[in-house]
C-alpha positions as CSV (number, residue, x, y, z in Angstrom):
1,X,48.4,24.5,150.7
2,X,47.9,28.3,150.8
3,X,44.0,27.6,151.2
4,X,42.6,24.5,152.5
5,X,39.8,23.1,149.8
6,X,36.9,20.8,150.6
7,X,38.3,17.7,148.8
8,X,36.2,14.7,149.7
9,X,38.3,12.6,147.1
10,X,41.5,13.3,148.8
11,X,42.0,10.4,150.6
12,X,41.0,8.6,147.5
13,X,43.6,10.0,145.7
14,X,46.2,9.7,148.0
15,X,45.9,6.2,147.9
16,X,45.7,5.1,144.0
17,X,47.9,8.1,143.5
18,X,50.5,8.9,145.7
19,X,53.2,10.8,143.5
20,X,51.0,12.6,141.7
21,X,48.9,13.4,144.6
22,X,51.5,14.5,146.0
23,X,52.8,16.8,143.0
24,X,49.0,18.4,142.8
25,X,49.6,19.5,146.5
26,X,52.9,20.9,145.9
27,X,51.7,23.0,142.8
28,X,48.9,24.0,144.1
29,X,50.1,24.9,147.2
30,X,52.5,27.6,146.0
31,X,50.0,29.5,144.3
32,X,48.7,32.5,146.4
33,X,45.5,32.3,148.4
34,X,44.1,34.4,144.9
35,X,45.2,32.3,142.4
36,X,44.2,29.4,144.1
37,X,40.6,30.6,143.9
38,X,40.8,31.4,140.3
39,X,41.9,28.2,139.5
40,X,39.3,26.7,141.4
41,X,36.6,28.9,139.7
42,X,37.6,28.1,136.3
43,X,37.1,24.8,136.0
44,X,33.0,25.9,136.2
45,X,33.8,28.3,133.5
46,X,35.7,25.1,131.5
47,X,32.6,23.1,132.2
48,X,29.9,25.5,131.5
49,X,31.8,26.5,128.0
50,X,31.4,22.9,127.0
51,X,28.1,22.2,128.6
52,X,27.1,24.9,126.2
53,X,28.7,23.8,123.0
54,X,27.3,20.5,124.0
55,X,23.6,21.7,123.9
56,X,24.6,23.6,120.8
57,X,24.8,20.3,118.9
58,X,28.9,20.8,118.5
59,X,31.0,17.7,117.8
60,X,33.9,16.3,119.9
61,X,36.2,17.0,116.7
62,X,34.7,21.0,116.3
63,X,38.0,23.5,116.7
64,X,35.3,25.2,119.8
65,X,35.4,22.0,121.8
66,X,39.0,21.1,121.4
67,X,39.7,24.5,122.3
68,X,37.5,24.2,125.6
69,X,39.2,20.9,126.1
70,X,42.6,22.5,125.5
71,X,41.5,25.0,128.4
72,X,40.8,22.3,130.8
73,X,44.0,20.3,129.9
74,X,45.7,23.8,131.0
75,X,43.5,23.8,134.2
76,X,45.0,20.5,135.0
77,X,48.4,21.5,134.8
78,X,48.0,23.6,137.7
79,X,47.5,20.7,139.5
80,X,49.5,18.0,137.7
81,X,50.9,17.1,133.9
82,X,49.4,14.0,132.4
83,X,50.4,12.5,129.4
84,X,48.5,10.9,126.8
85,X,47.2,8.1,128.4
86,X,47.0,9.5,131.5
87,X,44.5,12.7,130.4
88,X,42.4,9.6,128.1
89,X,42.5,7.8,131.9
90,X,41.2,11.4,133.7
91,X,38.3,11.9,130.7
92,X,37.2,7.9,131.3
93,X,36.8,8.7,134.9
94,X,34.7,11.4,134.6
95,X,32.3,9.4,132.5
96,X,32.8,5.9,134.3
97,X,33.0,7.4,138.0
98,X,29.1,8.4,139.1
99,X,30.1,10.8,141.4
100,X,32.2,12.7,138.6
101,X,30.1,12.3,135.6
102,X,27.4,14.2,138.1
103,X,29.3,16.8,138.1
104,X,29.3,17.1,134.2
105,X,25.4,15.6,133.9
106,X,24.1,18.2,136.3
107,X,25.3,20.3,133.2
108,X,23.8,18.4,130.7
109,X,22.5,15.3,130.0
110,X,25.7,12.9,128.3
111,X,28.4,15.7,128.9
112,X,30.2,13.7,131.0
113,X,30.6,11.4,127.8
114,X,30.8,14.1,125.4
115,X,34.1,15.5,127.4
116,X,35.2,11.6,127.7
117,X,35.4,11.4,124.2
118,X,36.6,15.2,123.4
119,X,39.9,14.9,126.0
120,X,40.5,11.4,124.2
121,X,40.9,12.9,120.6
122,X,42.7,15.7,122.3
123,X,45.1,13.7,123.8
124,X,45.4,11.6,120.6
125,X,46.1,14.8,118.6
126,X,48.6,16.8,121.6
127,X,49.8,14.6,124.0
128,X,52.6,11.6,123.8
């Protein structure tokens, strides 16, 4: 990579992942030294957006969420491209995994099952 990150789920990864570890390292890694930190800043504008349509009251279904989560499906692409299941797997670790659903809950209270549910019906609706 351009720019090394502070990853302390790399090894993780790595391990239950290999291929598409691997594939997040190679995309990433031919970004410039700039894009990689505007990637890497977005995903707190991702997850602020729908911390805030969250607190609003918004539904999972509401054309503002799906729109965040359509944002954060992008994000992820810089990295890797999941399918369907895959992306429904990615939003069920962020609620089910406590050290990524804090992420989310520092947010807001339930927003790491708010997205959970959100990526699902987005993958249900874009994905194969």
């Amino acid at each position: 990579m351009n720019e090394a990150i502070d990853n302390p789920f790399a090894a993780e990864a790595q391990e239950r992942w290999p291929e598409q570890f691997a594939e997040s390292n190679r995309r990433f890694g031919a970004l410039s030294a700039d894009r990689q930190r505007e990637v890497l800043a977005q995903h707190g504008d991702i997850t602020a957006r729908l911390g805030a349509l969250f607190v609003a009251g918004e539904s999972v279904e509401s054309d503002a969420v799906q729109a965040v989560i359509q944002d954060h499906y992008r994000w992820i692409t810089n990295f890797w491209t999941p399918n369907q299941a895959a992306y429904r797997g990615l939003g069920e670790m962020y609620a089910s995994d406590e050290r990524f659903a804090a992420n989310y809950e520092s947010v807001a209270a339930g927003l790491a099952d708010f997205m959970r549910l959100a990526m699902s019906l987005y993958a249900s609706a874009n994905l194969s």
